[in-house]
C-alpha positions as CSV (number, residue, x, y, z in Angstrom):
1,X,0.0,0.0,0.0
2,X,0.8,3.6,-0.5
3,X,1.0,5.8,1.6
4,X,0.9,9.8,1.2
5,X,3.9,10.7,3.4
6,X,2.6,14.2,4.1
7,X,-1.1,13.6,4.6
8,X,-0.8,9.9,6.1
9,X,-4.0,8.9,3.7
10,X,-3.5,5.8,1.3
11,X,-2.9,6.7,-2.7
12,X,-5.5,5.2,-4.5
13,X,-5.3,6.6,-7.9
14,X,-2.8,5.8,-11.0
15,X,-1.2,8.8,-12.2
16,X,-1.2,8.9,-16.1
17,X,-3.7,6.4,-16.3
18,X,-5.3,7.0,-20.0
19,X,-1.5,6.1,-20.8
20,X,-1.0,3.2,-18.8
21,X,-4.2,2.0,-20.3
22,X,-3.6,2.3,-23.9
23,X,0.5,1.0,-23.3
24,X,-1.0,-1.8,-20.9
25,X,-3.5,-2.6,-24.1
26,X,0.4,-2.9,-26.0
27,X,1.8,-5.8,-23.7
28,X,0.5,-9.4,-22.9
29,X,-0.8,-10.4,-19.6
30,X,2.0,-12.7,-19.8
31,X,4.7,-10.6,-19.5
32,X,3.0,-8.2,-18.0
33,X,2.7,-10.7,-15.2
34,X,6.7,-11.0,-15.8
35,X,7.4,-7.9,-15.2
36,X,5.0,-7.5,-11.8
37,X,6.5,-10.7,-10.5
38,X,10.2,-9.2,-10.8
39,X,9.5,-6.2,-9.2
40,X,8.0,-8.2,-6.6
41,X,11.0,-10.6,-5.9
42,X,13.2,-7.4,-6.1
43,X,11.0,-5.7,-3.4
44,X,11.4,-8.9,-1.2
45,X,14.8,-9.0,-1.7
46,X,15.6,-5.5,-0.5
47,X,12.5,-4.1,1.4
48,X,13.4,-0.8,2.5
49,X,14.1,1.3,-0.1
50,X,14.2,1.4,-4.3
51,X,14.6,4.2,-7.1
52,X,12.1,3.4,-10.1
53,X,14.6,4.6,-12.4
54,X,17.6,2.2,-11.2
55,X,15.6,-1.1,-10.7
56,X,15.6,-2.1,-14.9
57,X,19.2,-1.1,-15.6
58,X,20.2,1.0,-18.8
59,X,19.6,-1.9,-21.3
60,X,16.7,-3.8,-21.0
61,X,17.0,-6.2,-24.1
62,X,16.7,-9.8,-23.1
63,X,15.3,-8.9,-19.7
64,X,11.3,-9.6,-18.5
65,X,11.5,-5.7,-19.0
66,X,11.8,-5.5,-22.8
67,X,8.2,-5.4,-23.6
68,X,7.3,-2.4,-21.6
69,X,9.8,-0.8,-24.4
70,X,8.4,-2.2,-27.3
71,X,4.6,-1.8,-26.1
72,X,5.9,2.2,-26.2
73,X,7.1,0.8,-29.9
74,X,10.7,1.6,-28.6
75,X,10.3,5.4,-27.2
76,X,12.6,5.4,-24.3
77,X,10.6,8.2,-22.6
78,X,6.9,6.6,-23.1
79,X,8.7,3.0,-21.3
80,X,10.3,5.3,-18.7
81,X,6.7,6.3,-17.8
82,X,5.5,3.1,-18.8
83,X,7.8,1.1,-16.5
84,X,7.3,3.9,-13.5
85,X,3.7,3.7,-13.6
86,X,3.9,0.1,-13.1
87,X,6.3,-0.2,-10.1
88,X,4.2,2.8,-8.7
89,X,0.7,0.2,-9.2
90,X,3.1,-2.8,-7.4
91,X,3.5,-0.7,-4.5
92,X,0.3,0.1,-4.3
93,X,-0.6,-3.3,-4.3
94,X,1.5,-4.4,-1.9
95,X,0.8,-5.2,1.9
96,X,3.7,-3.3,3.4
97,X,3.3,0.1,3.4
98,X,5.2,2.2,1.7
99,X,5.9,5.8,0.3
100,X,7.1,8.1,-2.1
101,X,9.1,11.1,-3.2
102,X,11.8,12.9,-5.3
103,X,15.3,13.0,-3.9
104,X,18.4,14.2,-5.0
105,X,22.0,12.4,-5.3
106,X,25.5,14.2,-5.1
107,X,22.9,17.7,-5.4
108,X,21.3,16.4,-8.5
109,X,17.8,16.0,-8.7
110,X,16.6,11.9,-9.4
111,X,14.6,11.6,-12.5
112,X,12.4,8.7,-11.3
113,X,10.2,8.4,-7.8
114,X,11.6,6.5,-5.2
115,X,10.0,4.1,-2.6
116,X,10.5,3.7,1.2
117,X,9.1,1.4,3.5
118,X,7.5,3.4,6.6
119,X,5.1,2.2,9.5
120,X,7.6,-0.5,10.8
């Protein structure tokens, strides 16, 4: 579940969702379902804290990720949504709860939301 750090209510609504609808529309529940399941044993195996953005890696070919990229018929920004929006509906999904926000690194801003595990 996610939680709304500042307000302490649970997010309920998918941002970009007439996207994630017609990209969704783009992929098979198969590897769709890939893609969920990975993020999910990547969660398990580190549940405090991810960065959308850093989960995939730089090259996705040959990975359960790859069809996110072609569903966006291989526009790196629409998959970077794509991909975000997903991880953002596994989260939501999930029983722990979590949160959300935009951080910086070395004084740089991150370009993709990152997740943190809170009410421990």
């Amino acid at each position: 579940m996610l939680i709304n750090i500042d307000t302490g209510k649970v997010i309920t609504r998918i941002p970009h969702k007439k996207s994630f609808e017609a990209w969704r529309k783009q992929i098979s529940n198969e590897d769709y379902q890939a893609v969920v399941d990975e993020l999910n044993k990547r969660i398990d195996e580190n549940p405090e804290v991810h960065t959308a953005g850093w989960i995939p890696g730089h090259d996705w070919t040959e990975t359960v990720f790859y069809p996110i990229y072609l569903a966006c018929k291989k526009d790196t920004t629409s998959a970077a949504l794509f991909f975000g929006i997903i991880v953002f509906i596994v989260f939501m999904d999930r029983p722990e709860q979590w949160s959300l926000g935009r951080y910086q690194v070395n004084d740089k801003d991150i370009a993709s939301m990152t997740y943190f595990r809170i009410g421990r």
